[in-house]
C-alpha positions in Angstrom: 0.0 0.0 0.0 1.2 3.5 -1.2 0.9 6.0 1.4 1.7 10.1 0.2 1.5 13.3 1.6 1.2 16.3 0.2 2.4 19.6 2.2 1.9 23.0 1.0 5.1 25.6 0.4 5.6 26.2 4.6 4.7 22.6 5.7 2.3 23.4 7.8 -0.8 21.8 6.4 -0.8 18.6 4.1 -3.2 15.7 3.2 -1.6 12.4 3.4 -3.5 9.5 1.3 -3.2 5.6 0.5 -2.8 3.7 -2.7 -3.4 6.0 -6.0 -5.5 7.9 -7.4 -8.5 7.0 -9.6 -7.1 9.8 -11.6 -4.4 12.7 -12.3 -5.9 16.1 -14.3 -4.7 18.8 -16.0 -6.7 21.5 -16.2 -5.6 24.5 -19.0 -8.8 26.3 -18.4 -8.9 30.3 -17.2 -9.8 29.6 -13.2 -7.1 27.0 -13.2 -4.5 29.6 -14.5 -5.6 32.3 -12.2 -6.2 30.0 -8.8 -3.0 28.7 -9.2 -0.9 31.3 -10.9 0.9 29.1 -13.0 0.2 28.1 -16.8 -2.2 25.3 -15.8 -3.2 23.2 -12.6 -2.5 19.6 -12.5 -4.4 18.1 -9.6 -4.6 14.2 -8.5 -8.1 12.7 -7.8 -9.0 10.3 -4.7 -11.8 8.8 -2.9 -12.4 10.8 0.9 -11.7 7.2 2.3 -8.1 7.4 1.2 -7.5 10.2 3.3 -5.7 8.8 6.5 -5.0 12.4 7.9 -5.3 15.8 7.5 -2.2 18.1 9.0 -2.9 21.9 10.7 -4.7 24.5 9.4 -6.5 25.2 6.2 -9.0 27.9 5.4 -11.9 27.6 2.6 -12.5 29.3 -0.7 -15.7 28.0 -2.3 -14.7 27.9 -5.8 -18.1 28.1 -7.0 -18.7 31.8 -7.1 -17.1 35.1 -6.9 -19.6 37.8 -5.9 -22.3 35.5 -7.5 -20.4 34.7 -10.5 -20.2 30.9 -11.1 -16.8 29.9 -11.9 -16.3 26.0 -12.0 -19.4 25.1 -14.1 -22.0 24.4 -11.3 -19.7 21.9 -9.6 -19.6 22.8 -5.5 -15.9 22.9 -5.1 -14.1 24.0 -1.7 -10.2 24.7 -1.8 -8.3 23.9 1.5 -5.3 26.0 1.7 -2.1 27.3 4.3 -3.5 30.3 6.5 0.5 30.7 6.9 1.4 30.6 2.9 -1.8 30.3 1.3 -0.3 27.2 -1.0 -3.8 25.4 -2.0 -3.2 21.6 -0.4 -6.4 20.0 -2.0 -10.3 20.7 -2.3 -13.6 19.1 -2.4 -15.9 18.1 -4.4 -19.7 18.1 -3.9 -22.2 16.3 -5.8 -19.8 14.8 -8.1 -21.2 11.3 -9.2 -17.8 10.1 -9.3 -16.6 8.3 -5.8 -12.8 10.8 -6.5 -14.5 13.8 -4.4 -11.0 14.7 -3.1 -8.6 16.3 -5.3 -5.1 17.1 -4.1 -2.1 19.9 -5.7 0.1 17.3 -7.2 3.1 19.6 -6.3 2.1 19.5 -3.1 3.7 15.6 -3.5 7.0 17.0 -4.7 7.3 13.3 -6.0 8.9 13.4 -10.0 7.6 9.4 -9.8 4.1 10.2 -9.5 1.9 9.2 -11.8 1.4 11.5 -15.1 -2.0 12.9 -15.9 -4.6 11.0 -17.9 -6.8 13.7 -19.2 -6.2 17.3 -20.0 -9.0 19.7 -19.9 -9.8 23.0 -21.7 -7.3 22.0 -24.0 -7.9 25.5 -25.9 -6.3 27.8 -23.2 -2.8 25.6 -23.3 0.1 27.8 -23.5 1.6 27.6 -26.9 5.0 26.2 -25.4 3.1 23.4 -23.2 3.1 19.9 -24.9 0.4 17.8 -24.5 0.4 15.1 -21.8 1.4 11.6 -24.1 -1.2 9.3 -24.3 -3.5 12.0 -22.1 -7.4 12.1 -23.4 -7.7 15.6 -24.4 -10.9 17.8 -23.8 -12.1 21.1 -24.9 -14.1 21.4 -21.6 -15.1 19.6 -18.9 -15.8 16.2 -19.5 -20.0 15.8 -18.7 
């Protein structure tokens, strides 16, 4: 049995899980970018009863709306991150029909092993200079 944590950039707060993850994301599209401040977002997918432990403190931006404006599509989703360095460790995911509720920062794992992503998303919005992921299934949106 695989177990991993991830920490955020101080080490204060992490999320340590078991085995893998159903699945590893990339995600190209505009909230991504801006939430994450990087080109994309590449987050690993698990089910809540993988989590063995949360570590300190984490506070909660609901990524569903900005001052009423819907950002992730109508999917609840509630980021966990530092209070310290406000690194996003993982979020939530309500009413998903998928068991994978609980997505984690894969660079939170600082682990060059782990596993590559299998889909992309908003493929679109990819930087010019960012390959695809090989053998990734790639998606204009979100895949219904």
């Amino acid at each position: 049995m695989t177990t991993r944590t991830a920490l955020c950039g101080c080490g204060r707060a992490g999320i340590t899980v078991e085995n893998d993850p159903a699945w590893v994301v990339a995600c190209h599209c505009d909230f991504c970018q801006k939430r994450t401040g990087s080109a994309f977002a590449v987050g690993a997918y698990f089910a809540q009863d993988q989590c063995i432990e949360i570590l300190g403190e984490t506070k909660v931006y609901n990524g569903l709306e900005v001052d009423g404006v819907g950002t992730t599509g109508g999917t609840a989703i509630s980021y966990h991150f530092c209070t310290t360095c406000g690194s996003t460790v993982y979020w939530t995911v309500a009413g998903s029909p998928s068991p994978a509720t609980l997505g984690i920062a894969v660079g939170g794992f600082v682990d060059p092993g782990f596993p590559p992503p299998s889909m992309e998303f908003h493929v679109a919005r990819r930087h010019h200079w960012v390959p695809p992921v090989p053998s990734a299934a790639q998606f204009e949106a979100f895949p219904t």
